[in-house]
N, CA, C and O of each residue as an XYZ file, in Angstrom:
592
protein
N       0.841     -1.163      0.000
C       0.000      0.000      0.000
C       0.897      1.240      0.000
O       1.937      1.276      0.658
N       0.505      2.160     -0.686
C       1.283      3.695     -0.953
C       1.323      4.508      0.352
O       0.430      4.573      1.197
N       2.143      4.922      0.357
C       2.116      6.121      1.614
C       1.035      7.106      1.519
O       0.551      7.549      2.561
N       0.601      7.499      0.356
C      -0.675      8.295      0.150
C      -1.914      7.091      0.630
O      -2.577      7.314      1.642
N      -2.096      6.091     -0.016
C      -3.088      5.636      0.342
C      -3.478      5.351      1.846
O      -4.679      5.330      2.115
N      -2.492      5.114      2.912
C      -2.737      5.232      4.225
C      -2.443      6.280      4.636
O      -1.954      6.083      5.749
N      -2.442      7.855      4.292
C      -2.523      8.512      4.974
C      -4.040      9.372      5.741
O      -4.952      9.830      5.052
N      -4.017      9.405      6.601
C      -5.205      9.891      6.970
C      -6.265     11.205      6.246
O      -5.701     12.297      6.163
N      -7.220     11.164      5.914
C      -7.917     12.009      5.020
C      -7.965     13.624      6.046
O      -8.178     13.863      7.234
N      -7.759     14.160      5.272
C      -7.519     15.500      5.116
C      -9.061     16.110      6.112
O     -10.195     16.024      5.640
N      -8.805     16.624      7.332
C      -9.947     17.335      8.056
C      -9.907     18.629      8.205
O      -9.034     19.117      8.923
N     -10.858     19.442      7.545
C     -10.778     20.889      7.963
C     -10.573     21.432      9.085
O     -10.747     20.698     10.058
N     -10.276     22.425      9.264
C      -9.639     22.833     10.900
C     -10.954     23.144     11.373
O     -11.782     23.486     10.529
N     -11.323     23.077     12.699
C     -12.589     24.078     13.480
C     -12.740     25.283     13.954
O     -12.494     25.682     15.093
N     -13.254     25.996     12.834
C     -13.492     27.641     13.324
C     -14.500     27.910     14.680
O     -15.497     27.313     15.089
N     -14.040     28.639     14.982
C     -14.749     29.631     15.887
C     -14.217     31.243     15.868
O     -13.124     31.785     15.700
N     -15.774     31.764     16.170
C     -15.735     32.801     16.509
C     -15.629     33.664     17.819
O     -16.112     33.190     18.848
N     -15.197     34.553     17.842
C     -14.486     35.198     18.970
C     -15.573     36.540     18.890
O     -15.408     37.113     17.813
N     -16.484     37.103     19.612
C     -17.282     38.117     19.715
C     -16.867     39.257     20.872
O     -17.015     38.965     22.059
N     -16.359     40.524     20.493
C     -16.105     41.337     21.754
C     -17.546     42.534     22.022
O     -18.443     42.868     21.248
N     -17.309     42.867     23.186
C     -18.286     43.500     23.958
C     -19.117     44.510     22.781
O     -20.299     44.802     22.962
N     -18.461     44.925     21.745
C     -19.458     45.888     20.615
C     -20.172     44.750     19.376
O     -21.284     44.865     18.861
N     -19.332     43.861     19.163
C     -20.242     42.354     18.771
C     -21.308     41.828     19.555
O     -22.384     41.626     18.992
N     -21.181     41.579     20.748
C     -22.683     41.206     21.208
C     -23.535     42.476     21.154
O     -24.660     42.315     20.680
N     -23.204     43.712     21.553
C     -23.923     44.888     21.793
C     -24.588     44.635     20.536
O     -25.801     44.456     20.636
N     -23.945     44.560     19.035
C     -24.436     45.009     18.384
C     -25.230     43.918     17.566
O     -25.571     44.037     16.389
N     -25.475     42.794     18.418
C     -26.434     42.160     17.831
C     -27.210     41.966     18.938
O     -28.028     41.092     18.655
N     -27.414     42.491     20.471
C     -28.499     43.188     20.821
C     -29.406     43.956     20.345
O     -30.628     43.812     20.352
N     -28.758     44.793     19.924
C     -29.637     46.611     19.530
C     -30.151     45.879     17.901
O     -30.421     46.586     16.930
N     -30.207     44.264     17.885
C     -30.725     44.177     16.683
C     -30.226     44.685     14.780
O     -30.941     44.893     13.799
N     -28.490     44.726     14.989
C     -27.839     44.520     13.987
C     -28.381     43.179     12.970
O     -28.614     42.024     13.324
N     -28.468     43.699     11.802
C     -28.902     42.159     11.221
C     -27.927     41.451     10.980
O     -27.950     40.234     11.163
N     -26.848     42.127     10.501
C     -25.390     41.274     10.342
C     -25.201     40.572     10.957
O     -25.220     39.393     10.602
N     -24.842     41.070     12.557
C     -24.802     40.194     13.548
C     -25.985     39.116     13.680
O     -25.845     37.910     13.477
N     -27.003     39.666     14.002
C     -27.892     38.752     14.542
C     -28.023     37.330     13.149
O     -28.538     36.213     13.198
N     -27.246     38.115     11.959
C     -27.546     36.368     11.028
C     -26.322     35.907     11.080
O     -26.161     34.966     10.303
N     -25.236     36.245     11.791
C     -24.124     35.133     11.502
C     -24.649     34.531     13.095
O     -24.841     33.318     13.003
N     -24.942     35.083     14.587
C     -25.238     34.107     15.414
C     -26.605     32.776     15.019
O     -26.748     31.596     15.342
N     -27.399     33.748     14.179
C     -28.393     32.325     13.326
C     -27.952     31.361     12.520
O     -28.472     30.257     12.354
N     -26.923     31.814     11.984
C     -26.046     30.628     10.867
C     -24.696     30.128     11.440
O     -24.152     29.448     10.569
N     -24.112     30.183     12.308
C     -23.077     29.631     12.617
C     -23.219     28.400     13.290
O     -22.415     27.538     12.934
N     -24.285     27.984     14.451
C     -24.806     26.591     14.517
C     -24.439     25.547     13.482
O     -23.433     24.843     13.402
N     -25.663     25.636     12.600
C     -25.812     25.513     11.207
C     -24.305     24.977     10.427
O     -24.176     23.962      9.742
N     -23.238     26.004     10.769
C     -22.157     25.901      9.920
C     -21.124     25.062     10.833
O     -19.937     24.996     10.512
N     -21.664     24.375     12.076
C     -20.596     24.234     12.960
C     -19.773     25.012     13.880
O     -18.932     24.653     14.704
N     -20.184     26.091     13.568
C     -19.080     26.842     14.490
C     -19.392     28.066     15.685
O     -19.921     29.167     15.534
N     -18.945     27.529     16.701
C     -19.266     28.027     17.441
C     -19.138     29.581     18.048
O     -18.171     30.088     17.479
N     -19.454     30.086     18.543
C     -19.035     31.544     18.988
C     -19.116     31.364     20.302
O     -19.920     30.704     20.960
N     -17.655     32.409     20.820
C     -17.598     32.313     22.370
C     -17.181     33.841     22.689
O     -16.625     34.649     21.943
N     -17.593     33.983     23.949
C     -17.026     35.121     24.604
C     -16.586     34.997     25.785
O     -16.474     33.874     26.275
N     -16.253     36.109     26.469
C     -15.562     35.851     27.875
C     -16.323     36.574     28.753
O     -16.965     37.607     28.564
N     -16.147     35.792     29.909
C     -17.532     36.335     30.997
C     -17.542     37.492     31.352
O     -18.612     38.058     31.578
N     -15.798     38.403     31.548
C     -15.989     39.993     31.329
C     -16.455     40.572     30.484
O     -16.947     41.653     30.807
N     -16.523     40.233     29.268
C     -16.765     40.970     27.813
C     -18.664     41.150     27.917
O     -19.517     41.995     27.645
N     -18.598     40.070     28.362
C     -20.450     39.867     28.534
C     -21.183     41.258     29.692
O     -22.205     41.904     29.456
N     -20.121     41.416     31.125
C     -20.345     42.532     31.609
C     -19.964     43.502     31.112
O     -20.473     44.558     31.488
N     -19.019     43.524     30.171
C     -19.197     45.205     29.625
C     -20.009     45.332     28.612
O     -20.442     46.387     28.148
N     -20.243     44.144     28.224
C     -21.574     44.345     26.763
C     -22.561     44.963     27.422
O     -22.898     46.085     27.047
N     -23.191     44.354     28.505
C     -24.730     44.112     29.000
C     -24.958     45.861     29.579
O     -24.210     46.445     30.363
N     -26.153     46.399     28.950
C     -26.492     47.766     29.366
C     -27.748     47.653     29.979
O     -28.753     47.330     29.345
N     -27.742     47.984     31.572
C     -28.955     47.939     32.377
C     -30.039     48.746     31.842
O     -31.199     48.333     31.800
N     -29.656     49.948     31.413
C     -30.674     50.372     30.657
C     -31.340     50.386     29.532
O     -31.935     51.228     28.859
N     -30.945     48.466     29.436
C     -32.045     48.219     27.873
C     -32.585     47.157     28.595
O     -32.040     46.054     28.580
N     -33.603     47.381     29.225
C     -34.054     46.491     29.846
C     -35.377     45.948     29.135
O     -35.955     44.900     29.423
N     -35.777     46.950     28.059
C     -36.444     46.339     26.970
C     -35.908     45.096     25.846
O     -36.451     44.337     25.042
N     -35.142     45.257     26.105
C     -34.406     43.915     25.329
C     -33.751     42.962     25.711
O     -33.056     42.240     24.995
N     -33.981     42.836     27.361
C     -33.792     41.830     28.226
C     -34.251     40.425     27.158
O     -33.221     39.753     27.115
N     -35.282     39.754     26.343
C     -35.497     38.799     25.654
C     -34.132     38.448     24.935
O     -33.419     37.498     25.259
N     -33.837     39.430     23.817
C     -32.887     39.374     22.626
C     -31.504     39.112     23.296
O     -30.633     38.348     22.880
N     -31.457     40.144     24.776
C     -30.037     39.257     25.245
C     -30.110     38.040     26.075
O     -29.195     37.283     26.397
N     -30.955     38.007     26.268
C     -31.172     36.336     26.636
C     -30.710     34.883     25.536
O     -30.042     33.857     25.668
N     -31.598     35.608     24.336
C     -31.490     35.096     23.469
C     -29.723     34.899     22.885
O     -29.126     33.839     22.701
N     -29.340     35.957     22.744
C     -28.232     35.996     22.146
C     -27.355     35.240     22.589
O     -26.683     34.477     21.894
N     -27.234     35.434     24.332
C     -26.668     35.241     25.371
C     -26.531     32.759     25.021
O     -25.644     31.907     25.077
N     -27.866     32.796     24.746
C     -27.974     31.573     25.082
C     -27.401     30.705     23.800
O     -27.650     29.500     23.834
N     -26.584     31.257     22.565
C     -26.233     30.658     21.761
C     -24.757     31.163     21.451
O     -24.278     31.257     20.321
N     -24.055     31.501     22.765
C     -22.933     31.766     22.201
C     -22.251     31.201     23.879
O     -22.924     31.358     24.898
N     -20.904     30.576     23.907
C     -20.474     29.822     24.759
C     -19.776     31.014     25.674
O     -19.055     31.863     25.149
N     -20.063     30.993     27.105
C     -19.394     32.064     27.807
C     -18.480     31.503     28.371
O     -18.792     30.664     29.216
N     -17.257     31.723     28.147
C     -15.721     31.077     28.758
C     -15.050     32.100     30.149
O     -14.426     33.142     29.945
N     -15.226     31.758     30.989
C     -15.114     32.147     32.289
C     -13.228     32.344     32.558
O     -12.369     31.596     32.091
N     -13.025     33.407     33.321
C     -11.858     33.842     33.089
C     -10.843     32.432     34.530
O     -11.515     32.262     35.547
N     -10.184     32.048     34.512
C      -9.508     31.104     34.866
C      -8.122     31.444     35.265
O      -7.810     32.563     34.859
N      -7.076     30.763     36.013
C      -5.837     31.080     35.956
C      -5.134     31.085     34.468
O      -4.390     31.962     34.028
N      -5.519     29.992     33.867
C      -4.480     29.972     32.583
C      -5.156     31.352     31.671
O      -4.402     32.255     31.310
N      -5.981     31.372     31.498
C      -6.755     33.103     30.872
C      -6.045     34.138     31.181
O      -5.792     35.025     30.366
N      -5.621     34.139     32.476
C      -5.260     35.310     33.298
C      -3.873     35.680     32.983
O      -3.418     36.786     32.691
N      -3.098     34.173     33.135
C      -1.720     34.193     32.836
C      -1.503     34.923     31.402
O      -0.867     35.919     31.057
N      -2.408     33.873     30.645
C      -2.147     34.419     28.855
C      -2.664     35.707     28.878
O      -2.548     35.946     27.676
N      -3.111     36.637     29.314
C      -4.086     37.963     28.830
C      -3.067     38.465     29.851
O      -3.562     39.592     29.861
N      -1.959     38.583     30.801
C      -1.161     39.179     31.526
C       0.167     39.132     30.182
O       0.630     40.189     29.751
N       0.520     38.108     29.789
C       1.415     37.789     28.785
C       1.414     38.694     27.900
O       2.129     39.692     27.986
N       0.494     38.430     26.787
C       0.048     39.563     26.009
C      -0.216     40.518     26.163
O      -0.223     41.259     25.180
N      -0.587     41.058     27.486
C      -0.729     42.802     27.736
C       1.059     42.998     27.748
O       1.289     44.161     27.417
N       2.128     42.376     27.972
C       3.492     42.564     28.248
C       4.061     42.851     26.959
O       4.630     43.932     26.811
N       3.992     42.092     26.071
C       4.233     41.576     24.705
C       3.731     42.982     23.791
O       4.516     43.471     22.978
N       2.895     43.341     23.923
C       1.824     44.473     23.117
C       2.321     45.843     24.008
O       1.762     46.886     23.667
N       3.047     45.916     24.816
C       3.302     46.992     25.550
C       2.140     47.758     26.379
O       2.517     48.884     26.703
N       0.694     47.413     26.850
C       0.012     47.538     27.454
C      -0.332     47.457     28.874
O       0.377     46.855     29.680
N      -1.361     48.029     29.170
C      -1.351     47.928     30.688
C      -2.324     48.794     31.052
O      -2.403     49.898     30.512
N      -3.336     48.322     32.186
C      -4.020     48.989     32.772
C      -5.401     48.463     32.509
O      -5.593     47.571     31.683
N      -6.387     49.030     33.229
C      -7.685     48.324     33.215
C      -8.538     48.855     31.742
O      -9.635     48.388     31.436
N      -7.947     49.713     31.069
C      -8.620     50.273     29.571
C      -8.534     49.115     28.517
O      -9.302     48.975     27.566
N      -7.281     48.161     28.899
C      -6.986     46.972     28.150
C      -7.265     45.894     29.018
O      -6.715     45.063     28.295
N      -7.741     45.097     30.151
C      -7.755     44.202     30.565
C      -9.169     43.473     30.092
O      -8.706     42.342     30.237
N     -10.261     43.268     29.729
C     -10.965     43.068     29.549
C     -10.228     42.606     27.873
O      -9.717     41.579     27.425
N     -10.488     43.832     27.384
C     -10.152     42.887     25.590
C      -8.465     42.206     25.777
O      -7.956     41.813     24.728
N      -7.631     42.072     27.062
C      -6.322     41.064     27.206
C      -7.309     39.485     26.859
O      -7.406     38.653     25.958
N      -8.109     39.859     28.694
C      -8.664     38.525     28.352
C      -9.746     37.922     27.687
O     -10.319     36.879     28.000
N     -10.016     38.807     26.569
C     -10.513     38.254     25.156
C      -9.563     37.822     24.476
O      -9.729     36.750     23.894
N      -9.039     38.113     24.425
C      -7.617     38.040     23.296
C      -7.273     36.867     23.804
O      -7.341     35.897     23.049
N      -6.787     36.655     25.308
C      -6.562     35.051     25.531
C      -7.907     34.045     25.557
O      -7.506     32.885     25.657
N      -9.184     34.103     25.506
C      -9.909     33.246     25.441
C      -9.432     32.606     23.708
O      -8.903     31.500     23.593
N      -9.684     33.374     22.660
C      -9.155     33.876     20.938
C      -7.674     32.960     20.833
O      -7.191     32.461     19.817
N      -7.167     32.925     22.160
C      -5.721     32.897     21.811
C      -5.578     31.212     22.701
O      -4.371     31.014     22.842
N      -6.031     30.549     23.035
C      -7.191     29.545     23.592
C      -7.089     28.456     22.816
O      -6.415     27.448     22.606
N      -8.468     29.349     22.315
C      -9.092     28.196     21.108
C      -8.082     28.303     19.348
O      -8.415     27.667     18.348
N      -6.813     29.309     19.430
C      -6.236     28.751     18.342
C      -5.204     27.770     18.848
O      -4.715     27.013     18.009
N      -4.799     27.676     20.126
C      -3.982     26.616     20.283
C      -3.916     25.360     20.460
O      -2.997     24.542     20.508
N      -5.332     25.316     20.576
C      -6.501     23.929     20.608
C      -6.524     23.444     19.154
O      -7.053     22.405     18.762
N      -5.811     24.435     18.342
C      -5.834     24.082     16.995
C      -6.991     24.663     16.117
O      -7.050     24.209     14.974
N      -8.135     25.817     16.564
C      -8.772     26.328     15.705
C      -8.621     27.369     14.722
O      -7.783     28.257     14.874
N      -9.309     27.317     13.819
C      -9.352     28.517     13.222
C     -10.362     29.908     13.952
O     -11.581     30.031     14.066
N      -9.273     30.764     14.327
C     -10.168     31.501     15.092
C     -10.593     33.071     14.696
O      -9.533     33.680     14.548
N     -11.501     33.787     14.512
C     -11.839     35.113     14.311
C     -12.235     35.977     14.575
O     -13.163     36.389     13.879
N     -11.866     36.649     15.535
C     -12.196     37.601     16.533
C     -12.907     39.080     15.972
O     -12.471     39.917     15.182
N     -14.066     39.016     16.667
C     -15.328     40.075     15.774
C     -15.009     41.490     17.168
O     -15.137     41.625     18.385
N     -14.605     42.172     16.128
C     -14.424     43.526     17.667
C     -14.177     44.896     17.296
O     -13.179     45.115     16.610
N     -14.833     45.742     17.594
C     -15.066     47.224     16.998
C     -13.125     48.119     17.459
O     -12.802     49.182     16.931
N     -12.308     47.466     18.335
C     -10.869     47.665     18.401
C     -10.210     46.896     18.199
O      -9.812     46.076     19.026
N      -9.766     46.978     16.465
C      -8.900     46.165     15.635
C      -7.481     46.548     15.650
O      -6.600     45.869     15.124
N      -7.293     47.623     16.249
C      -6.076     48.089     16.408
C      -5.652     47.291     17.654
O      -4.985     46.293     17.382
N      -5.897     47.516     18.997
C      -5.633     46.594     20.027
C      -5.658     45.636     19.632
O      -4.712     45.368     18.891
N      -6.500     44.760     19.814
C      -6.909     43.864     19.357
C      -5.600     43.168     18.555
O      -4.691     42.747     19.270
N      -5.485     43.043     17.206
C      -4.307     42.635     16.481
C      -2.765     42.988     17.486
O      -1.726     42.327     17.493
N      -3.065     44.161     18.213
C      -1.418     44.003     19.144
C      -1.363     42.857     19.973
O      -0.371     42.136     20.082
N      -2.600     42.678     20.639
C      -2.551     41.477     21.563
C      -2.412     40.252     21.113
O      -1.799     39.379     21.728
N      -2.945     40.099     20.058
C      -2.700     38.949     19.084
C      -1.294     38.475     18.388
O      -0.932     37.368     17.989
N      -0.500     40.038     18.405
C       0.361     39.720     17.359
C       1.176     38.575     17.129
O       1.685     38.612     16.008
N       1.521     37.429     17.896
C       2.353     36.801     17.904
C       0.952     35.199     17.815
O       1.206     34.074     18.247
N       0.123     35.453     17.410
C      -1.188     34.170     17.318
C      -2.096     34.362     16.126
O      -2.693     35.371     15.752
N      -2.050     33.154     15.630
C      -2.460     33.051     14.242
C      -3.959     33.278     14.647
O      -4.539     32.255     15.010
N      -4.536     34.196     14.648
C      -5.864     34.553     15.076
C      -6.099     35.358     13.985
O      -5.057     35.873     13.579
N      -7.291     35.721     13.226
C      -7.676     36.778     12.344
C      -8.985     37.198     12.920
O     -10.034     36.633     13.227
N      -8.272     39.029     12.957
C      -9.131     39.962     13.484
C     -10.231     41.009     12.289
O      -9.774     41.537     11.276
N     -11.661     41.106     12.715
C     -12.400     41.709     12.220
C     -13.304     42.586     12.797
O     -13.974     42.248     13.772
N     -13.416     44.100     12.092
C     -13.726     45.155     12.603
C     -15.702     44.825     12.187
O     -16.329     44.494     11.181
N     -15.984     45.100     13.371
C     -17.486     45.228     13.714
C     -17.769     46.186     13.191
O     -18.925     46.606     13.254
């Protein structure tokens, strides 16, 4: 038998998406963009996650009319809870990126949830209205960043 013929068949990598605090916002306030890639990504396999800070700076008490839609939203996207190893990696990368301070700690540890799931081997794509940060924290992780 050929070395091609026993080699194992070729598996696409597993994307996920990476949503920051103006990505969920903005498929709260009923963005359609947003609100059809969280309807089609199921569908496509792939999951979307955020980080349990990102979720408190999304969430605005005073839309309490749309308490449903973030429920909703809330309930189809995986919330990854900040951890020691999170903490370590989103301390790392604030070092690396020359950052510091609580204006960046929140999108650090986005960036390490993002920075996570590419070492798990995904394809990962981080949805976030600061593409400039964002890509610094990344710089050294095959992550691809996109402006909300």
């Amino acid at each position: 038998m050929s070395r091609a013929a026993r080699a194992k068949p070729h598996r696409p990598r597993r994307r996920v998406f990476v949503f920051d605090s103006e990505a969920l916002s903005q498929a709260v306030r009923g963005d359609r963009e947003m609100a059809a890639l969280i309807k089609a990504a199921p569908g496509l396999d792939i999951p979307i996650v955020t980080s349990a800070l990102t979720t408190l700076e999304a969430r605005d008490p005073r839309a309490a009319s749309r308490q449903a839609l973030w429920d909703w939203t809330l309930s189809r996207i995986r919330v990854v809870h900040t951890d020691d190893h999170v903490v370590a990696m989103a301390r790392d990368m604030l070092r690396a990126a020359g950052l510091h301070g609580h204006k960046y700690a929140i999108d650090a540890v986005l960036a390490a949830v993002a920075g996570r799931e590419a070492e798990q081997g995904a394809e990962v794509t981080v949805f976030t209205s600061d593409t400039d940060d964002m890509n610094r924290l990344l710089a050294d992780r095959s992550v691809r960043v996109e402006k909300v």
